[in-house]
VEXVO-348553 format. One record per atom (N, C-alpha, C): atom name; x, y, z. Coordinates in steps of 0.05 Angstrom, whole numbers. Layout:
> site/c1/c2/c3
> CA/X/Y/Z;
...
This chain:
> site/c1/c2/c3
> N/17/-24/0;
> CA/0/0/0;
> C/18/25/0;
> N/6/47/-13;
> CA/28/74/-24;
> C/20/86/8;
> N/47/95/21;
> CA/38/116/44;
> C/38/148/27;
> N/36/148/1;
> CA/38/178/-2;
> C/16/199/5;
> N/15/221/14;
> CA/1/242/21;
> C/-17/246/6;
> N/-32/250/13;
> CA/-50/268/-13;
> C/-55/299/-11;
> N/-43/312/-31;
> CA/-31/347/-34;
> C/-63/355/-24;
> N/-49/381/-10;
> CA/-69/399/0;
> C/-61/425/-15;
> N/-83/445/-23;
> CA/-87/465/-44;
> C/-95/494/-28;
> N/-80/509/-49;
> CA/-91/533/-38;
> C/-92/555/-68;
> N/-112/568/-58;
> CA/-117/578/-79;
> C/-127/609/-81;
> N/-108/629/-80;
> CA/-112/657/-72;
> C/-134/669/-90;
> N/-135/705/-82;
> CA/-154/718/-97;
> C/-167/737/-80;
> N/-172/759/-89;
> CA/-185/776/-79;
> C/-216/770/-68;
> N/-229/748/-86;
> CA/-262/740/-76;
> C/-275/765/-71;
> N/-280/780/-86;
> CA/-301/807/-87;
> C/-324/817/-97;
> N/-339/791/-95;
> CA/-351/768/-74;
> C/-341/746/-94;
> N/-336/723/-77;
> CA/-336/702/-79;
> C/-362/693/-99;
> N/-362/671/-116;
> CA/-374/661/-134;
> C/-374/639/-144;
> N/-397/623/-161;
> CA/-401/595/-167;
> C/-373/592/-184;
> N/-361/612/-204;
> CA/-331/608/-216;
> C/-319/603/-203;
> N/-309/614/-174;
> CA/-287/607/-154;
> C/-293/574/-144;
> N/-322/572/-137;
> CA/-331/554/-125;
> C/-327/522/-141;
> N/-330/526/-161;
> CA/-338/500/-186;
> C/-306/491/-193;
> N/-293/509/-199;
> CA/-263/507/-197;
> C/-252/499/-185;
> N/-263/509/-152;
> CA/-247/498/-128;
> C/-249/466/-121;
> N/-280/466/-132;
> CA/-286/436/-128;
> C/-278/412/-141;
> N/-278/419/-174;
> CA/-270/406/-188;
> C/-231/395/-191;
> N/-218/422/-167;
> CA/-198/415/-174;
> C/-195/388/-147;
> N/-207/402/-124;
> CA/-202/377/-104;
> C/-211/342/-113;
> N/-223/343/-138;
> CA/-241/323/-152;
> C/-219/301/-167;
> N/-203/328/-184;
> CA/-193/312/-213;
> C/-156/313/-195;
> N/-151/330/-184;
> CA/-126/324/-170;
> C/-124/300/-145;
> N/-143/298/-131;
> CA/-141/284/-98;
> C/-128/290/-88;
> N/-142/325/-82;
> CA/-133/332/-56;
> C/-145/328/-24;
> N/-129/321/-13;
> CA/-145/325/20;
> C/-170/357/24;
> N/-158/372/18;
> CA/-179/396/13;
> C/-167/420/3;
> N/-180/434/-12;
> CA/-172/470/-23;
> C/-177/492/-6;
> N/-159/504/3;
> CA/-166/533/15;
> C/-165/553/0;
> N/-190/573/-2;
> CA/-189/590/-9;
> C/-187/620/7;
> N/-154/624/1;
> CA/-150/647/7;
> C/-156/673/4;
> N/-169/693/17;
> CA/-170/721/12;
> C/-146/734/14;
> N/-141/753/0;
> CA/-112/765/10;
> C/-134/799/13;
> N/-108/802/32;
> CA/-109/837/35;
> C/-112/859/20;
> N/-80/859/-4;
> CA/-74/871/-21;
> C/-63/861/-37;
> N/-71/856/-58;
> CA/-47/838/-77;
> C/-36/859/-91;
> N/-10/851/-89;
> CA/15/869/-108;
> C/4/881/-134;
> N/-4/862/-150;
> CA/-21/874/-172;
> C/-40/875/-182;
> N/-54/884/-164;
> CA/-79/894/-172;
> C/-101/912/-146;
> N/-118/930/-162;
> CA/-128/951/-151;
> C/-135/942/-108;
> N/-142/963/-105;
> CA/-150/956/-73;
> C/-177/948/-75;
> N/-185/925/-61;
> CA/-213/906/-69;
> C/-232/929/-55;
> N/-257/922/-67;
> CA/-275/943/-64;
> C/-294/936/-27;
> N/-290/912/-18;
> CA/-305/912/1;
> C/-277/901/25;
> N/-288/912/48;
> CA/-258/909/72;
> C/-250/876/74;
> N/-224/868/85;
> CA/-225/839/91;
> C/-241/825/103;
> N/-256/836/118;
> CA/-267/817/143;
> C/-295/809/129;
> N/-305/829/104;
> CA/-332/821/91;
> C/-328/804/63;
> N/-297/801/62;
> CA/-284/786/37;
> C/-286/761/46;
> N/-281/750/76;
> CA/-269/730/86;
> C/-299/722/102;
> N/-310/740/101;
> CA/-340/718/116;
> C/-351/709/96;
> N/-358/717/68;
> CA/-365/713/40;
> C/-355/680/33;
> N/-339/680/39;
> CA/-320/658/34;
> C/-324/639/46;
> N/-328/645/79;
> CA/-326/625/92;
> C/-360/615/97;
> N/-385/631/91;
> CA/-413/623/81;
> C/-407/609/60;
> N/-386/612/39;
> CA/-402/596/12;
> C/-392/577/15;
> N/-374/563/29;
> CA/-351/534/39;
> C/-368/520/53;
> N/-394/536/72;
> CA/-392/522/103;
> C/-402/492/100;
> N/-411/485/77;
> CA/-427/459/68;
> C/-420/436/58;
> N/-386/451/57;
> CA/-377/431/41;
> C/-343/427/48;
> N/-335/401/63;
> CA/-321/405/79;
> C/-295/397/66;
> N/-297/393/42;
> CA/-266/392/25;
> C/-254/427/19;
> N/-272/438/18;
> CA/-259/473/21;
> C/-256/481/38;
> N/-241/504/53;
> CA/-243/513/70;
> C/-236/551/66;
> N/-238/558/88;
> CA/-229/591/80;
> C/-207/600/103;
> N/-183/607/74;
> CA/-156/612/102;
> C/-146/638/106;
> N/-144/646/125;
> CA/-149/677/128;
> C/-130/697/141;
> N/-104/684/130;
> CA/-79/684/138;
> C/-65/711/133;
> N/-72/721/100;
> CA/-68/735/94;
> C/-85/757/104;
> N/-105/757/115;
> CA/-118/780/120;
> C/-111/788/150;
> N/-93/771/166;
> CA/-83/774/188;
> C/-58/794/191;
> N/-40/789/169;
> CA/-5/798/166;
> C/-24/834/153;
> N/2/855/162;
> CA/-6/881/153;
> C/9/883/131;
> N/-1/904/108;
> CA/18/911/81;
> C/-3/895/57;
> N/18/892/40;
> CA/21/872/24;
> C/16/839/21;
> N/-2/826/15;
> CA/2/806/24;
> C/7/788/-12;
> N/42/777/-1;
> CA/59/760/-18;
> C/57/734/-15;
> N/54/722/-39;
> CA/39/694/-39;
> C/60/676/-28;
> N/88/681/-28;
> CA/112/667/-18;
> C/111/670/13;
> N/108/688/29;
> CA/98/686/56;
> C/80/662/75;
> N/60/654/52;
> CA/31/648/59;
> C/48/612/56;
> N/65/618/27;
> CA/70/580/30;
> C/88/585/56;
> N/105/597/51;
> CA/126/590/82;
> C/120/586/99;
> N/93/596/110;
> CA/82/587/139;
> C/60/561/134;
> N/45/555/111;
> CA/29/539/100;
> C/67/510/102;
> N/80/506/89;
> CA/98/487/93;
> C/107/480/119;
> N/114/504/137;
> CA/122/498/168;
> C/101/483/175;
> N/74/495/171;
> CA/50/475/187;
> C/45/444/170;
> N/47/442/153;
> CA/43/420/131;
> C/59/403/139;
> N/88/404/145;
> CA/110/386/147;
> C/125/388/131;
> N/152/376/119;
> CA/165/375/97;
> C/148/344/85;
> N/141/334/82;
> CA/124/314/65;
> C/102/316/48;
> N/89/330/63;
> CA/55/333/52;
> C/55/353/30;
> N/53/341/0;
> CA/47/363/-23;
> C/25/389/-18;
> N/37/406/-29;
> CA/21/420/-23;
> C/23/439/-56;
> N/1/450/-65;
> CA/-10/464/-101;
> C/-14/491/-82;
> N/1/508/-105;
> CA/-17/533/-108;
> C/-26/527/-135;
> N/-48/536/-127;
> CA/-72/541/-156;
> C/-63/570/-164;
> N/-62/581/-196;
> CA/-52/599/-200;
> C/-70/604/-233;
> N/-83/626/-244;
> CA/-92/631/-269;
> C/-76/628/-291;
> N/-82/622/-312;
> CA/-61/626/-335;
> C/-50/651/-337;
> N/-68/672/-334;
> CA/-55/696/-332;
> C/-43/705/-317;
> N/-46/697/-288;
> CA/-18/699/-279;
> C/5/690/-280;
> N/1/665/-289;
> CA/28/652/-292;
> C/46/669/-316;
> N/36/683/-339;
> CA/53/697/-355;
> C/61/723/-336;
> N/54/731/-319;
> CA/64/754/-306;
> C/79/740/-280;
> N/85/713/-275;
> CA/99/712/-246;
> C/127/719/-237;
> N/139/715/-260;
> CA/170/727/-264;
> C/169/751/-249;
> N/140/778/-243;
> CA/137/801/-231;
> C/139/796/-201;
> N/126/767/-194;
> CA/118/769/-160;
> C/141/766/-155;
> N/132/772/-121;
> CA/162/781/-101;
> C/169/751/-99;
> N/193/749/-96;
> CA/213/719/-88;
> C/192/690/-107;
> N/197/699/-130;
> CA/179/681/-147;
> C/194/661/-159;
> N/220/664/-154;
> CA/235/633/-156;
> C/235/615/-136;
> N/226/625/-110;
> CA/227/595/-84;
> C/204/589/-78;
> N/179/594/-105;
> CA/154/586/-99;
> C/158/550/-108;
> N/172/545/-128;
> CA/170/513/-125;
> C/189/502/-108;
> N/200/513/-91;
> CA/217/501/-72;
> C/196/488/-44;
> N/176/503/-49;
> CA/154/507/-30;
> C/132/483/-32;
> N/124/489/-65;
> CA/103/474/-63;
> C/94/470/-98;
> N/73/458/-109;
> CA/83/455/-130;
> C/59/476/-143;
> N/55/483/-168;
> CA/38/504/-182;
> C/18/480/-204;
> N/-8/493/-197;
> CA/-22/486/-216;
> C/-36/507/-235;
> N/-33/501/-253;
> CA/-44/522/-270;
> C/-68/529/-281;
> N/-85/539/-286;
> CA/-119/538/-293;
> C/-120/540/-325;
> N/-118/529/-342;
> CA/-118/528/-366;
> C/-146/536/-376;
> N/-158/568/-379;
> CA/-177/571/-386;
> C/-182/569/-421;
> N/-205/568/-439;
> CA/-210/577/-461;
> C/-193/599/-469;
> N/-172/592/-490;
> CA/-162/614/-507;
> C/-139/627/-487;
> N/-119/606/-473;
> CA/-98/606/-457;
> C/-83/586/-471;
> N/-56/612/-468;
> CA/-32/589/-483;
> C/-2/600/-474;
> N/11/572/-466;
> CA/34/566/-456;
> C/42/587/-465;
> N/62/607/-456;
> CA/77/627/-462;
> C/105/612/-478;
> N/113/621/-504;
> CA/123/605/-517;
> C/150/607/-520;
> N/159/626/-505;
> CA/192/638/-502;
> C/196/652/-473;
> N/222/661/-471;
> CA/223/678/-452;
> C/228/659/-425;
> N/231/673/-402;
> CA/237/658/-376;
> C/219/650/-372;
> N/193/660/-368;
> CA/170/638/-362;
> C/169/617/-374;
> N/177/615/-406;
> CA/168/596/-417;
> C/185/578/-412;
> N/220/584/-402;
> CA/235/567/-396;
> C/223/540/-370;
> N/221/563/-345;
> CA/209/556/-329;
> C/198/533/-326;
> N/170/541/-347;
> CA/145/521/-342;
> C/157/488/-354;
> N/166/492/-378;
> CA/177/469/-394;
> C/192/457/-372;
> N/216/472/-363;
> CA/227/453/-345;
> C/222/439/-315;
> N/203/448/-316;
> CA/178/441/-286;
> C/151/424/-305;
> N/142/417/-314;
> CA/128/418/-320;
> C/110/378/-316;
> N/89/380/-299;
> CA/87/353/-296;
> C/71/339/-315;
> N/67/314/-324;
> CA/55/295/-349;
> C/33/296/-336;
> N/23/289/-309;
> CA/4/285/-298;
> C/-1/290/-273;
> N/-26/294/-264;
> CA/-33/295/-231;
> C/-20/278/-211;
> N/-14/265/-225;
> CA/2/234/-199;
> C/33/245/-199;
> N/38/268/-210;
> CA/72/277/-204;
> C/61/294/-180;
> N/36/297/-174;
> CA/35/319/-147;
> C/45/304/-117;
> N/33/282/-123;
> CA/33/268/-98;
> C/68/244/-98;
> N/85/252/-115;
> CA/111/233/-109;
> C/128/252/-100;
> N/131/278/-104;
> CA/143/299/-85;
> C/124/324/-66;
> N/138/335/-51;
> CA/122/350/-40;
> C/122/380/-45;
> N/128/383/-75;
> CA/130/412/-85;
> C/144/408/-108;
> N/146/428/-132;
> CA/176/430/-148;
> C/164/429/-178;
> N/134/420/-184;
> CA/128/414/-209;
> C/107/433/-214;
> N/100/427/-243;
> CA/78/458/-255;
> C/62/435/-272;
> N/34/436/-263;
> CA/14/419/-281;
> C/3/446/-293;
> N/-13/432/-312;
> CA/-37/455/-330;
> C/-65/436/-329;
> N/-77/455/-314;
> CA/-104/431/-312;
> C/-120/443/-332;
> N/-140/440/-340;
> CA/-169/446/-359;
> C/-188/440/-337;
> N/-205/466/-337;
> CA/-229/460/-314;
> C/-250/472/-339;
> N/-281/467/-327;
> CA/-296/471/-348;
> C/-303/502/-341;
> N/-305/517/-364;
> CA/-297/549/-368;
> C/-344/564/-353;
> N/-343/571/-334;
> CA/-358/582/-329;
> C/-347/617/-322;
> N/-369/629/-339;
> CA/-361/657/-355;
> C/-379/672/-323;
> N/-368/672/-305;
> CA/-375/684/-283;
> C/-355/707/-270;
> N/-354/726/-265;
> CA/-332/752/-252;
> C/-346/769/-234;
> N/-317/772/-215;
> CA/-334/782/-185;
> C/-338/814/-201;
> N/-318/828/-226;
> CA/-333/851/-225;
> C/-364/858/-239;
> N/-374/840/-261;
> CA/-399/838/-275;
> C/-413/832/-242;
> N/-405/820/-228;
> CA/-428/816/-203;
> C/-421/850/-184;
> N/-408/860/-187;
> CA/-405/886/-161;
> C/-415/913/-190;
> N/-413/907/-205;
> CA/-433/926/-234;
> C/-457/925/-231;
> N/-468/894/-229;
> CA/-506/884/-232;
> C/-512/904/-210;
> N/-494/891/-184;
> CA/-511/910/-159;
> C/-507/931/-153;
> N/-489/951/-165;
> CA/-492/975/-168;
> C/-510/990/-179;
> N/-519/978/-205;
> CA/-541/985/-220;
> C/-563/971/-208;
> N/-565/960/-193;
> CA/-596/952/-186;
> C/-598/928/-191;
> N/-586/910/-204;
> CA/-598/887/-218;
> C/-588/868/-195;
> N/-605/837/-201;
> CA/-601/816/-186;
> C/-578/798/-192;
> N/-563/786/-177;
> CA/-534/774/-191;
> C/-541/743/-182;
> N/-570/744/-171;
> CA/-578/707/-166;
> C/-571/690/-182;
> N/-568/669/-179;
> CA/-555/647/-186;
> C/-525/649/-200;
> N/-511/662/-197;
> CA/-484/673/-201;
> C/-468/665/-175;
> N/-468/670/-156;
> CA/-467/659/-133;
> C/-483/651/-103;
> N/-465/639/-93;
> CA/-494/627/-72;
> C/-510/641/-59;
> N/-531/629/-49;
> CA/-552/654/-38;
> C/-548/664/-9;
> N/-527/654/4;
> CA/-524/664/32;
> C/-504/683/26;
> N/-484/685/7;
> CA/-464/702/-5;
> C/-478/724/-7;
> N/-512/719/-27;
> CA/-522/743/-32;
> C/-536/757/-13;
> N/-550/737/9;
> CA/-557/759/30;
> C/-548/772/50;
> N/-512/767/50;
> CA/-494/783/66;
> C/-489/797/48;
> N/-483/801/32;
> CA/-485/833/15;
> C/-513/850/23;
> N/-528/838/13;
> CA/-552/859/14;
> C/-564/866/45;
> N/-551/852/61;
> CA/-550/853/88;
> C/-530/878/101;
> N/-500/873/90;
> CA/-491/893/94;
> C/-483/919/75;
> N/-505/910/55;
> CA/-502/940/34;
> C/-472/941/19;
> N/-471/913/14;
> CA/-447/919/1;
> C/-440/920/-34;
> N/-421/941/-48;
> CA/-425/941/-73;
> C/-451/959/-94;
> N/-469/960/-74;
> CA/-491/978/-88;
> C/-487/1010/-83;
């Protein structure tokens, strides 16, 4: 019998609000990888990109309503604890101290970020850490030169079962099924008035409209 681990996931993002895209993704990856479970992280401030429109603490309850049912997700709220900036290389360093040196552990990461990671802070000791999975959406393509492209090729795993024989170091490209959902078309609807139901879950939606948020 294999004693190997089964990788635990994390998977950042502003969540402004959280949504069936974040959600369906999150699920499907704990599904088609076998992971023990996905956390979905809120961060504070991400390096690049604007300051999120609603505070942490209404980012991170959002999150932790749309999980509560389903006990392979969870909501980790690590980043919304540390002040500043919150750098995704921080979050593994203390995510590995607690993990062990054994237990795999994925960042989940967009295709589009992955062509910009060469930018994040200390973005060469992220596979020292843990390994990268990549979201291969519709009309996403391997960056075909350049250091990323070196990168990925030379990391790059055949399959899900390279997650679980080390405990970091490799770059998969998954395909998840493309639901055309965005937290800003949802913080637009309710500015204008409109209903963003069934876009995400309905306890998501009545802590918004509970605490007036986005309109």
């Amino acid at each position: 019998m294999s004693d190997a681990l089964a990788p635990v996931g994390v998977f950042g993002g502003t969540f402004d609000p959280v949504h069936y895209g974040h959600l369906r993704s999150a699920l499907e990856l704990v599904e088609h990888l076998g992971l023990e479970h996905l956390r979905l992280m809120p961060c504070a401030q991400h390096p690049h990109a604007k300051t999120p429109m609603s505070p942490a603490a209404h980012r991170a309850a959002m999150v932790e309503l749309a999980v509560r049912d389903e006990p392979r997700l969870r909501c980790d709220t690590r980043e919304l604890q540390r002040s500043g900036t919150s750098y995704t290389v921080l979050s593994l360093e203390e995510l590995r101290a607690e993990l062990g040196e054994r237990r795999p552990l994925c960042l989940v990461m967009g295709g589009d970020a992955i062509a910009h990671i060469h930018s994040w802070h200390r973005w060469e000791a992220f596979l020292e850490l843990a390994h990268i999975v990549v979201l291969a959406r519709p009309g996403w393509h391997i960056p075909g030169a350049g250091e990323v492209a070196d990168w990925l090729r030379d990391h790059r795993l055949a399959d899900a079962g390279g997650l679980t024989r080390a405990p970091a170091g490799g770059i998969l490209v998954e395909a998840l099924r493309p639901l055309a959902i965005s937290s800003t078309e949802i913080r637009a609807m309710l500015a204008r008035g409109e209903s963003p139901r069934y876009l995400l879950p309905e306890q998501v939606l009545d802590y918004i409209q509970e605490h007036k948020l986005y309109s």
